[in-house]
PDB file of N, CA, C and O in Angstrom:
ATOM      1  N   UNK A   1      96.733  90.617 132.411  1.00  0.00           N
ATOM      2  CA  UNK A   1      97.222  91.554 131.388  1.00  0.00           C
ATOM      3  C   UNK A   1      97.352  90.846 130.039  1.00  0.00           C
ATOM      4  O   UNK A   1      97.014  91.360 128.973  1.00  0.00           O
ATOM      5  N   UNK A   2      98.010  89.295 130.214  1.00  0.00           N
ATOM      6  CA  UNK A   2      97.887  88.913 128.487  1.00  0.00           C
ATOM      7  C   UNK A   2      96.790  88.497 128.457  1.00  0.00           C
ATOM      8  O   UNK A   2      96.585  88.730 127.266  1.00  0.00           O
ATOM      9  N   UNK A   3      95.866  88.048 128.808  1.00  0.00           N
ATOM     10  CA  UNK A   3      94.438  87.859 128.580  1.00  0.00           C
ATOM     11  C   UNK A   3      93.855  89.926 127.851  1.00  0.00           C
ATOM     12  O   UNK A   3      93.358  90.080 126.735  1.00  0.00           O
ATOM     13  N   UNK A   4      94.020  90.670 128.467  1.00  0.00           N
ATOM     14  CA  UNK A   4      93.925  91.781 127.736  1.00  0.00           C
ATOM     15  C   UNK A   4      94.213  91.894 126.364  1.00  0.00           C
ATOM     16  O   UNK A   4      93.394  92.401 125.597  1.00  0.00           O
ATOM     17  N   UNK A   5      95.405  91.428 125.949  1.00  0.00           N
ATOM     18  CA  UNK A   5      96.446  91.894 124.727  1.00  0.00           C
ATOM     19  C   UNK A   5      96.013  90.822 124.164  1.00  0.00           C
ATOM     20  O   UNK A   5      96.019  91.054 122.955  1.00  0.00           O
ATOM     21  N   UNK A   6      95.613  89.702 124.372  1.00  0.00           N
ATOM     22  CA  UNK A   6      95.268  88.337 123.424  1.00  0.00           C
ATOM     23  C   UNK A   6      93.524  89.458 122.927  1.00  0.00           C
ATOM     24  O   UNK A   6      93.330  89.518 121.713  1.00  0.00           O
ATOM     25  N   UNK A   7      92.559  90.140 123.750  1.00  0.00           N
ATOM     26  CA  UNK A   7      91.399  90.571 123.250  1.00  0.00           C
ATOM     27  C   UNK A   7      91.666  91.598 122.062  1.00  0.00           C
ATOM     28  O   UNK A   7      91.175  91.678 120.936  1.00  0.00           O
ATOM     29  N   UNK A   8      92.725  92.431 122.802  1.00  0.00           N
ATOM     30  CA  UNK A   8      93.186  93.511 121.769  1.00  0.00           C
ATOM     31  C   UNK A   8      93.119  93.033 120.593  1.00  0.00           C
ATOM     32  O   UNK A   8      92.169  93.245 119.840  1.00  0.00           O
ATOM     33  N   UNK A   9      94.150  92.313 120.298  1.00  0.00           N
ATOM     34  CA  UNK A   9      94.727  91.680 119.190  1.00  0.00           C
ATOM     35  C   UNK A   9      93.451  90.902 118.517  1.00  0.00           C
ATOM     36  O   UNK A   9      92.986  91.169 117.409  1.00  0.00           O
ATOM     37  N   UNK A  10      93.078  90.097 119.224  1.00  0.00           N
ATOM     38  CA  UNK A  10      91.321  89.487 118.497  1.00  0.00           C
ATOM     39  C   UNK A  10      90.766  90.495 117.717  1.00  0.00           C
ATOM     40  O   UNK A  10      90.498  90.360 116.523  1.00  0.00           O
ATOM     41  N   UNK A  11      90.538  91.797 118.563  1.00  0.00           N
ATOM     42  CA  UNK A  11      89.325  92.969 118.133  1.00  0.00           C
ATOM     43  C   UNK A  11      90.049  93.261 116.836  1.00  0.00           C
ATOM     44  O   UNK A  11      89.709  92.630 115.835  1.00  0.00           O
ATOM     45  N   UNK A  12      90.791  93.952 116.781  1.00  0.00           N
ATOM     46  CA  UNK A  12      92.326  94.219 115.491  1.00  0.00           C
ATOM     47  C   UNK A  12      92.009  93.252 114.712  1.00  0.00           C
ATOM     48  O   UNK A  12      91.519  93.607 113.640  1.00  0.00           O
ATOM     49  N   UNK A  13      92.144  91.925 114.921  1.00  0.00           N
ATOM     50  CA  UNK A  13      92.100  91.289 113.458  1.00  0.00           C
ATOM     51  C   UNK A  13      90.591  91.173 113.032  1.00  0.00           C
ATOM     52  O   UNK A  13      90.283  90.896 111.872  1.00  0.00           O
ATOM     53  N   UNK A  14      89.558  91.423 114.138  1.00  0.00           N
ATOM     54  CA  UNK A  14      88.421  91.111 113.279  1.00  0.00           C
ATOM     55  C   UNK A  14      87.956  92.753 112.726  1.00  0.00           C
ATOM     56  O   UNK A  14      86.983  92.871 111.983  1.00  0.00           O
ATOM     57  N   UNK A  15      88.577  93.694 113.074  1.00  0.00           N
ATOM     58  CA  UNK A  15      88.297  94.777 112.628  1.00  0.00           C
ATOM     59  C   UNK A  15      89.131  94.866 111.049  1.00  0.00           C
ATOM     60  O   UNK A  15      88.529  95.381 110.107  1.00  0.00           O
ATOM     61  N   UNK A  16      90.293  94.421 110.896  1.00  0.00           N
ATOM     62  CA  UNK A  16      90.938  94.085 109.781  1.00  0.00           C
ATOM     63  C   UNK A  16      90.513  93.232 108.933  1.00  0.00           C
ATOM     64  O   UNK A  16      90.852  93.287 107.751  1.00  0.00           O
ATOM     65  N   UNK A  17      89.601  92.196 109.473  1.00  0.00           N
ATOM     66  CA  UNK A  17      88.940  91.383 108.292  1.00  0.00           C
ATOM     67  C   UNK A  17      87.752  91.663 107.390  1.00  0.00           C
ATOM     68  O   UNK A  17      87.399  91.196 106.308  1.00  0.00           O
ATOM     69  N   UNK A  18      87.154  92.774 108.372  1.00  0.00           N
ATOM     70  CA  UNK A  18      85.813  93.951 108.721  1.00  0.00           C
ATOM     71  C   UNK A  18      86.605  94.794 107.114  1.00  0.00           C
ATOM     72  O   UNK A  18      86.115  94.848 105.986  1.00  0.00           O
ATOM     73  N   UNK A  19      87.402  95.123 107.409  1.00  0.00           N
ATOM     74  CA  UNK A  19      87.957  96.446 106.468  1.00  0.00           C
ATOM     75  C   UNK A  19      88.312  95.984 104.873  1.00  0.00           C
ATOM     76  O   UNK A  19      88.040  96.493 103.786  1.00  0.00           O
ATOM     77  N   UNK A  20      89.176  94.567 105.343  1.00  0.00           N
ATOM     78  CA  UNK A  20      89.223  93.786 103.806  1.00  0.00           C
ATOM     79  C   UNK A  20      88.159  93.589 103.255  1.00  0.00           C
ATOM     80  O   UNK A  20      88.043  93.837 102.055  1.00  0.00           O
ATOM     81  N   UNK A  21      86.914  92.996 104.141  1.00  0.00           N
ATOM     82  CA  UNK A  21      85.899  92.531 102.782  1.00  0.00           C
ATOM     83  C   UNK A  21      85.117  93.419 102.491  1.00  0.00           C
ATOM     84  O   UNK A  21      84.360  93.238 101.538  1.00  0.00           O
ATOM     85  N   UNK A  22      85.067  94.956 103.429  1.00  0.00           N
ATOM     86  CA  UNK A  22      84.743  95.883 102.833  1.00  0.00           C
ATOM     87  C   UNK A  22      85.290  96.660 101.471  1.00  0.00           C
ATOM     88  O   UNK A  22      84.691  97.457 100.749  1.00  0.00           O
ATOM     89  N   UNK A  23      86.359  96.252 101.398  1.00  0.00           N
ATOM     90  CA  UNK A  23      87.203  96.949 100.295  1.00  0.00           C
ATOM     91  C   UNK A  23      86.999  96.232  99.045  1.00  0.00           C
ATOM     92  O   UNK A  23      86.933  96.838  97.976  1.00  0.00           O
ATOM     93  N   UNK A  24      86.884  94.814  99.144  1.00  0.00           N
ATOM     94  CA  UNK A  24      86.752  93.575  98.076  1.00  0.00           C
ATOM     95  C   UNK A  24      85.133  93.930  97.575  1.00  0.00           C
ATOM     96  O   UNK A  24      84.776  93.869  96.399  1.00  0.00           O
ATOM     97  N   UNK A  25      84.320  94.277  98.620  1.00  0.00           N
ATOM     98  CA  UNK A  25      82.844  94.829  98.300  1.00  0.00           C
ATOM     99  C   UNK A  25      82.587  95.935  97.340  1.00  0.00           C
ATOM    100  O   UNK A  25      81.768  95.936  96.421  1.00  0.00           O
ATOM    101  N   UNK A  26      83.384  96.848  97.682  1.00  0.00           N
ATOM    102  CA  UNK A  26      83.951  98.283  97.037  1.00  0.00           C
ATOM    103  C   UNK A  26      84.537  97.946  95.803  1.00  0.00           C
ATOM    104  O   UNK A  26      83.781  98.430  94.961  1.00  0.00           O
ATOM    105  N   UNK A  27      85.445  97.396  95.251  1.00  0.00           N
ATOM    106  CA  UNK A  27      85.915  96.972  94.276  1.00  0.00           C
ATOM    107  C   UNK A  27      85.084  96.239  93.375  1.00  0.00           C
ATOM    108  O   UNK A  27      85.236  96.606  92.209  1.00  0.00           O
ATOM    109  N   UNK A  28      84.136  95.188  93.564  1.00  0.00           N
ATOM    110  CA  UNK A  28      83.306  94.535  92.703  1.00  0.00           C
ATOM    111  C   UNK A  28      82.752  95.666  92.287  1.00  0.00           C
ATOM    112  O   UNK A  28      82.833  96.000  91.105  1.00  0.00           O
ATOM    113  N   UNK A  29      82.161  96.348  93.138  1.00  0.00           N
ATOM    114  CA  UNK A  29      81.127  97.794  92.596  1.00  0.00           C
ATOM    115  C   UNK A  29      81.546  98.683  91.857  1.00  0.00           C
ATOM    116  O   UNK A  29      80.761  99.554  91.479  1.00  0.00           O
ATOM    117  N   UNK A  30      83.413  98.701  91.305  1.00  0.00           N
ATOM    118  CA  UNK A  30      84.023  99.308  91.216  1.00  0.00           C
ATOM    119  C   UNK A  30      84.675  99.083  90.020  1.00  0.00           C
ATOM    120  O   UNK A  30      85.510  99.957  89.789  1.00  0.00           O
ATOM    121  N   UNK A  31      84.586  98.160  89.116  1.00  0.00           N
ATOM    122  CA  UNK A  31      85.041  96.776  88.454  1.00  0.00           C
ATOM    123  C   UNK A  31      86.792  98.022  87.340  1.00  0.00           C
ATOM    124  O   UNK A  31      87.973  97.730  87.150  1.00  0.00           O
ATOM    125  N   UNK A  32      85.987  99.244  86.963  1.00  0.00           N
ATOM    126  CA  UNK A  32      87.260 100.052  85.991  1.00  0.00           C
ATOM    127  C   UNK A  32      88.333 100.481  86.757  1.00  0.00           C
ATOM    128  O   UNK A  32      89.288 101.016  86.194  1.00  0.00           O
ATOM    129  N   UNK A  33      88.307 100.263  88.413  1.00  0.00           N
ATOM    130  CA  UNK A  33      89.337 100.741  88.639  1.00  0.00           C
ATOM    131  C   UNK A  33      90.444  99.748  89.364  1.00  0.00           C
ATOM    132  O   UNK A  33      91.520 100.011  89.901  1.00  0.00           O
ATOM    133  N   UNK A  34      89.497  98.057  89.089  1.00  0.00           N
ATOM    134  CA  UNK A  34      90.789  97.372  88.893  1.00  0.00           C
ATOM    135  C   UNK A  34      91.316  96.668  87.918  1.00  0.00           C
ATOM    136  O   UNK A  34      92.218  95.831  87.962  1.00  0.00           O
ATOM    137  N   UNK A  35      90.650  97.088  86.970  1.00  0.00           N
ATOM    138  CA  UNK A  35      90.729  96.704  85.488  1.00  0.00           C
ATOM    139  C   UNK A  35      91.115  97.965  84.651  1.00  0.00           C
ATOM    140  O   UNK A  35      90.268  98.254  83.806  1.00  0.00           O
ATOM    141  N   UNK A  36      92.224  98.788  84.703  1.00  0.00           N
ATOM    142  CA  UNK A  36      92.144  99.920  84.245  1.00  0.00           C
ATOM    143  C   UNK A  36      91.882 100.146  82.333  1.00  0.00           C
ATOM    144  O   UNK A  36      91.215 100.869  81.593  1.00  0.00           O
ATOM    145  N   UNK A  37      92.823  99.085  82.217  1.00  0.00           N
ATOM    146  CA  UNK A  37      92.671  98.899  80.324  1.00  0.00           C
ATOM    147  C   UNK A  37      91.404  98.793  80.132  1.00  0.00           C
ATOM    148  O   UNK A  37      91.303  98.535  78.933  1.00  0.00           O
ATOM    149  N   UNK A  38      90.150  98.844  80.685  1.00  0.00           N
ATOM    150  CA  UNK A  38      89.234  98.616  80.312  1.00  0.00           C
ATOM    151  C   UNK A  38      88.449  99.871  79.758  1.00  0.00           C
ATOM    152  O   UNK A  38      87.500 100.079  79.003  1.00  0.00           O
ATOM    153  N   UNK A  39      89.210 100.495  80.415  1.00  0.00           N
ATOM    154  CA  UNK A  39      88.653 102.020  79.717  1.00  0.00           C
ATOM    155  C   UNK A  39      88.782 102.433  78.529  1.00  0.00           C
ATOM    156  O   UNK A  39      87.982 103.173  77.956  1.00  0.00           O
ATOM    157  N   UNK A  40      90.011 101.894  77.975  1.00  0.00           N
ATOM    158  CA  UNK A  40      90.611 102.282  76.712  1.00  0.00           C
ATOM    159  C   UNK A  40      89.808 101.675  76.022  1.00  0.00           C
ATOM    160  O   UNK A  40      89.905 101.701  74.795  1.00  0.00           O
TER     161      UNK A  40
END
């Protein structure tokens, strides 16, 4: 069973690391909406 919950937990963080550098990907492409003054 902790051999289970140790995989769980693996899959989870690599699905979470999956999601961050998707978002950091999204954002470069994205550059005014984390730079908002830039609009002005």
């Amino acid at each position: 069973m902790m051999d289970d919950t140790k995989q769980f937990i693996d899959k989870l963080h690599d699905k979470q690391q999956k999601d961050e550098q998707n978002r950091q990907r999204q954002g470069k492409g994205h550059p005014e909406k984390k730079l908002p003054n830039k609009q002005h």
